[in-house]
MIVEX-438360 format. One line per 8 residues: number of its first residue (from 1); for each residue z, x negated, y negated of N, C-alpha, C, O, CB. Coordinates in steps of 0.05 Angstrom, whole numbers. Atoms other than C-alpha are relative to their C-alpha. Glycine has a CB too. Example, Ala and Ser with C-alpha at 12.3 -4.5 7.8 and 13.67 -1.06 7.14 Angstrom:
% residues 2
1 = 0 -18 24 156 -246 90 0 -18 -24 13 -39 -24 25 20 -1; -1 16 24 143 -273 21 14 15 -22 18 5 -44 -29 -9 -9
% end
This chain:
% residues 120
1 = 0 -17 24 0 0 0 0 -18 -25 16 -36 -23 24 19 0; -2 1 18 -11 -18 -66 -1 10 -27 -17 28 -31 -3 -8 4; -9 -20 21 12 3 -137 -19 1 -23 -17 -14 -42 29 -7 -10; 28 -15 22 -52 39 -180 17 11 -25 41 19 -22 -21 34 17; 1 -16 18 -48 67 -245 -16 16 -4 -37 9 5 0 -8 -15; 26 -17 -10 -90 120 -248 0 19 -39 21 23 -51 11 29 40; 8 -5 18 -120 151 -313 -3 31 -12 -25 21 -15 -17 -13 3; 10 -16 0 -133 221 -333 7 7 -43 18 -3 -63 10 19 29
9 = -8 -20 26 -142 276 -390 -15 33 -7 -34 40 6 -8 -19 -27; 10 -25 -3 -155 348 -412 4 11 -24 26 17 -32 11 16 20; -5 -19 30 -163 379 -478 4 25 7 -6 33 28 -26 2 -22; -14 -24 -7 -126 448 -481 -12 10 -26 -20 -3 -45 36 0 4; 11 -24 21 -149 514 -523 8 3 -18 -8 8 -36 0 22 4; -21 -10 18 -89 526 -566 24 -18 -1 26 -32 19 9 26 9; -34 6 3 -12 497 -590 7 16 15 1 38 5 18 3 -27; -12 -22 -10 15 538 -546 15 -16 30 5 -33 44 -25 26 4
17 = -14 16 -25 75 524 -488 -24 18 24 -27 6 45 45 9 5; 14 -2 -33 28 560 -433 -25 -15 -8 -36 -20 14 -10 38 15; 22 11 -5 -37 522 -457 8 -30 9 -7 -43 24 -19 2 -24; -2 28 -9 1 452 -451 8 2 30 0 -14 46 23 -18 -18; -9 7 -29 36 471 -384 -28 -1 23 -34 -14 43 24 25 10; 32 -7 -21 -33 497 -354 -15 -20 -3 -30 -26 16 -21 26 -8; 14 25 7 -63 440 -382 5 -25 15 -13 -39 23 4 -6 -25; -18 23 -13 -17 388 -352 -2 1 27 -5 -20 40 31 1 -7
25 = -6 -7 -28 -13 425 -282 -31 -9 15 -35 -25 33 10 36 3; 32 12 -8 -99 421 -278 4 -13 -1 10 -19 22 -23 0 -9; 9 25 -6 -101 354 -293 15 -8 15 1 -20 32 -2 -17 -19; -14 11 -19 -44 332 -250 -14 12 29 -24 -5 44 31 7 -5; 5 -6 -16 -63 373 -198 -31 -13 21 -33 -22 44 5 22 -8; 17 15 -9 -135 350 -195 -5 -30 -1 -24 -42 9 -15 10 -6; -2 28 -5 -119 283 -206 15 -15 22 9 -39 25 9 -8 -21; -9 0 -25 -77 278 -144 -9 13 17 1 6 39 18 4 2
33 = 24 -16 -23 -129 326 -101 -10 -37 4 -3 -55 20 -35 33 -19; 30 18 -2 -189 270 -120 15 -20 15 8 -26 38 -18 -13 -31; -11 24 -7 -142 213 -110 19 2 35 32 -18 42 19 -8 -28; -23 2 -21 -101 236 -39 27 -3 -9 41 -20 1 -3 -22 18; -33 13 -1 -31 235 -66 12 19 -1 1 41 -3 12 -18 -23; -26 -6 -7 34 258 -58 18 8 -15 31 -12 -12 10 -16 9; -21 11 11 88 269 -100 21 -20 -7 31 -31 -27 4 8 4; -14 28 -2 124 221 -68 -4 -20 1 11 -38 5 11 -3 12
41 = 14 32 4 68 167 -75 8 -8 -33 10 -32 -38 -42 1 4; 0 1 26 78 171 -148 24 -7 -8 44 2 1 -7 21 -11; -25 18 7 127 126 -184 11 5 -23 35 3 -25 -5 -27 -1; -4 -8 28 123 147 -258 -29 9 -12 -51 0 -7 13 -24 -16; 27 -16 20 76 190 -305 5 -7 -23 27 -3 -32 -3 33 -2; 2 11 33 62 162 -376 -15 25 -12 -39 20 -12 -22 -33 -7; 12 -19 12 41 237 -413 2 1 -36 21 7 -51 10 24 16; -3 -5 31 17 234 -485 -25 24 -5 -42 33 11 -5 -33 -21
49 = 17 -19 6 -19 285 -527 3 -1 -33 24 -5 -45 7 29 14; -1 4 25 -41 285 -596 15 13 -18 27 34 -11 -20 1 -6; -18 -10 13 -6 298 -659 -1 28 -5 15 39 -20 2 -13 -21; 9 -36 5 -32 375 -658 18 19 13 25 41 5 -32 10 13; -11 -13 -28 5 393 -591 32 -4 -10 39 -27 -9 -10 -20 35; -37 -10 2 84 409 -608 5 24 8 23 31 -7 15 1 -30; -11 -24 -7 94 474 -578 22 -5 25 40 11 30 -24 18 8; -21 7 -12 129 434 -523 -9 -24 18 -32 -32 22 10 23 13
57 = 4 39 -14 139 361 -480 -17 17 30 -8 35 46 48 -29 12; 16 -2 -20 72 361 -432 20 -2 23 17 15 41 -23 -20 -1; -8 6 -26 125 329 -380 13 35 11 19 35 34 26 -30 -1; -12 -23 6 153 405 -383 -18 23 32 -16 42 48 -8 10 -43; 26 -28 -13 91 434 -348 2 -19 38 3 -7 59 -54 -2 -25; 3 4 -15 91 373 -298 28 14 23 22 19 46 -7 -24 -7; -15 8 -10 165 385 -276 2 21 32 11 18 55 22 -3 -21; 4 -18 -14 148 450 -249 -16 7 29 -19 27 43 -7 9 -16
65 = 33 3 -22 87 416 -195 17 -8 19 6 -9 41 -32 -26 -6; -14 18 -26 137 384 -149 2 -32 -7 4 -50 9 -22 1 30; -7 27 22 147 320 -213 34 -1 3 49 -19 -6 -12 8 -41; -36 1 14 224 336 -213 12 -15 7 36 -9 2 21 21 4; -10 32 -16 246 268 -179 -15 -21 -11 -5 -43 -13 -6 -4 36; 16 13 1 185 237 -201 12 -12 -42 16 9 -54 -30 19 11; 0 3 20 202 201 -279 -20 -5 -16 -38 -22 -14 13 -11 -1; 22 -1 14 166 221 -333 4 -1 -29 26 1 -39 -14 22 6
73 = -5 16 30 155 201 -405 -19 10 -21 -40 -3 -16 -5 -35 2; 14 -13 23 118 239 -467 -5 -23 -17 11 -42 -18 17 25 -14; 1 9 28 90 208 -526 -19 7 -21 -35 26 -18 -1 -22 2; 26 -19 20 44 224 -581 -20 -24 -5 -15 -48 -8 14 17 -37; 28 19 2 -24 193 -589 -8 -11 -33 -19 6 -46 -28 22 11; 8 22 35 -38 146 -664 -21 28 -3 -35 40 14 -24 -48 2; 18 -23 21 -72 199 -711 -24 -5 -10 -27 -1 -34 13 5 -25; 13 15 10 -135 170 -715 -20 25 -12 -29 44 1 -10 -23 18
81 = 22 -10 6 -180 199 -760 -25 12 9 -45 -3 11 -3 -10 -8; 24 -1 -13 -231 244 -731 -9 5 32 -30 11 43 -9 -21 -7; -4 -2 -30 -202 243 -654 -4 21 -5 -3 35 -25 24 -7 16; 1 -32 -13 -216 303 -608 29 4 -4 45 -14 -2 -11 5 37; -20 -4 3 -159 340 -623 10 19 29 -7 22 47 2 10 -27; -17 -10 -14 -105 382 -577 -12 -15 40 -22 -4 59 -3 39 -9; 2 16 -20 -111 325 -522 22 -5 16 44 -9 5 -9 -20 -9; -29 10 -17 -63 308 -466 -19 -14 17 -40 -7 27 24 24 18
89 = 5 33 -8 -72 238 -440 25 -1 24 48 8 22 5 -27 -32; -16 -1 -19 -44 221 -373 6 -28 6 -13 -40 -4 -9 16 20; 5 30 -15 -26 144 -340 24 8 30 49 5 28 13 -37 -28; -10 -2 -27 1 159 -271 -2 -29 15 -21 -43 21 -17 24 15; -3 39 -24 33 89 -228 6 21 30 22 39 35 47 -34 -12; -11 -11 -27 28 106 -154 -1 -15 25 -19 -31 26 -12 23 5; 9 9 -27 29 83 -84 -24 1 14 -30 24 18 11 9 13; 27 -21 -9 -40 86 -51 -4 -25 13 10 -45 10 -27 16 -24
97 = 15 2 -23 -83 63 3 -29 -8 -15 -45 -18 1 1 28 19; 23 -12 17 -141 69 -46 1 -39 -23 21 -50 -33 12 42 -22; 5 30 14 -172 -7 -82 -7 13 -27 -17 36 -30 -28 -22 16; 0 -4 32 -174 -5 -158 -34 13 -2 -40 29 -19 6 -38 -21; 21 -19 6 -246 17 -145 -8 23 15 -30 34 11 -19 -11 -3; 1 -23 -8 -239 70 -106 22 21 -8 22 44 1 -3 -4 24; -14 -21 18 -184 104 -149 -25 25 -10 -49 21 -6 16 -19 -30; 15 -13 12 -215 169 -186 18 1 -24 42 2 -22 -9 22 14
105 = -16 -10 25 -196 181 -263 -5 16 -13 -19 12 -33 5 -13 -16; -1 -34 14 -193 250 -285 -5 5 -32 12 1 -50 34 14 5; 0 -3 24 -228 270 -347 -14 35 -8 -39 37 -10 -18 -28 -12; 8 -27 4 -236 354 -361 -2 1 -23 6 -14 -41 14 19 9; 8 -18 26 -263 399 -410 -10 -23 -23 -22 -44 -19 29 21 -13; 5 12 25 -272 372 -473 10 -33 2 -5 -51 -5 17 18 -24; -7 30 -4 -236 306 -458 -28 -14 24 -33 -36 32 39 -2 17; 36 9 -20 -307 298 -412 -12 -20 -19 -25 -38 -11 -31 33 3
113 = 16 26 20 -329 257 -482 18 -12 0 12 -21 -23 -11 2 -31; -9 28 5 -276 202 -481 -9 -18 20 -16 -41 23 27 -1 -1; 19 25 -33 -301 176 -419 -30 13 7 -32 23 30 24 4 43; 15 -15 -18 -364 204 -406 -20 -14 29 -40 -6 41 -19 14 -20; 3 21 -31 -373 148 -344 11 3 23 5 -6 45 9 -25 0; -21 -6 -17 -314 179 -317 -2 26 9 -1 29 34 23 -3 -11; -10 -22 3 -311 253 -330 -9 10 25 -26 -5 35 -6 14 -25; 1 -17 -14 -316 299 -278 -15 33 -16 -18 53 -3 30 -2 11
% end
């Protein structure tokens, strides 16, 4: 086994506590489908989201997936001028089976243009 970081993100519709939790739960969810994991492969989640999103801490939506052992950490994304806005940014450390190029890194909806090499 060795320990991946794994990437994702998902722009959400609205400020709103059900668009960040629903938001958080898709991308987690399909970012652990693509990748095979576990809960308990997962070591820590790094969740930020831009300065737009305050209706409530993204980790909020994870704790609810089967995260509640798992430690997780919010932060807000630099205000840059011009970013896609109402973004949640993911960095997931996990256990895996899986070589740095066969990881997958999760990029939905609207977050499809920060990576578009990546996106799904």
């Amino acid at each position: 086994m060795s320990v991946r970081a794994i990437r994702g993100a998902i722009q959400v519709g609205e400020n709103s506590i059900s668009e960040i939790h629903s938001g958080v739960k898709e991308l987690l969810r399909t970012l652990m489908k693509v990748n095979t994991l576990m809960p308990e492969n997962v070591i820590s989640v790094i969740l930020t989201s831009t300065p737009d999103l305050t209706a409530d801490f993204p980790a909020v939506g994870a704790r609810g997936m089967g995260f509640e052992s798992v430690p997780l950490l919010c932060a807000t994304e630099i205000d840059v001028p011009g970013a896609l806005p109402r973004v949640i940014r993911v960095m997931l450390h996990c256990e895996t089976e899986l070589t740095q190029k066969e990881v997958t890194h999760v990029y939905l909806k609207g977050a499809a243009a920060l990576r578009r090499d990546l996106a799904q």
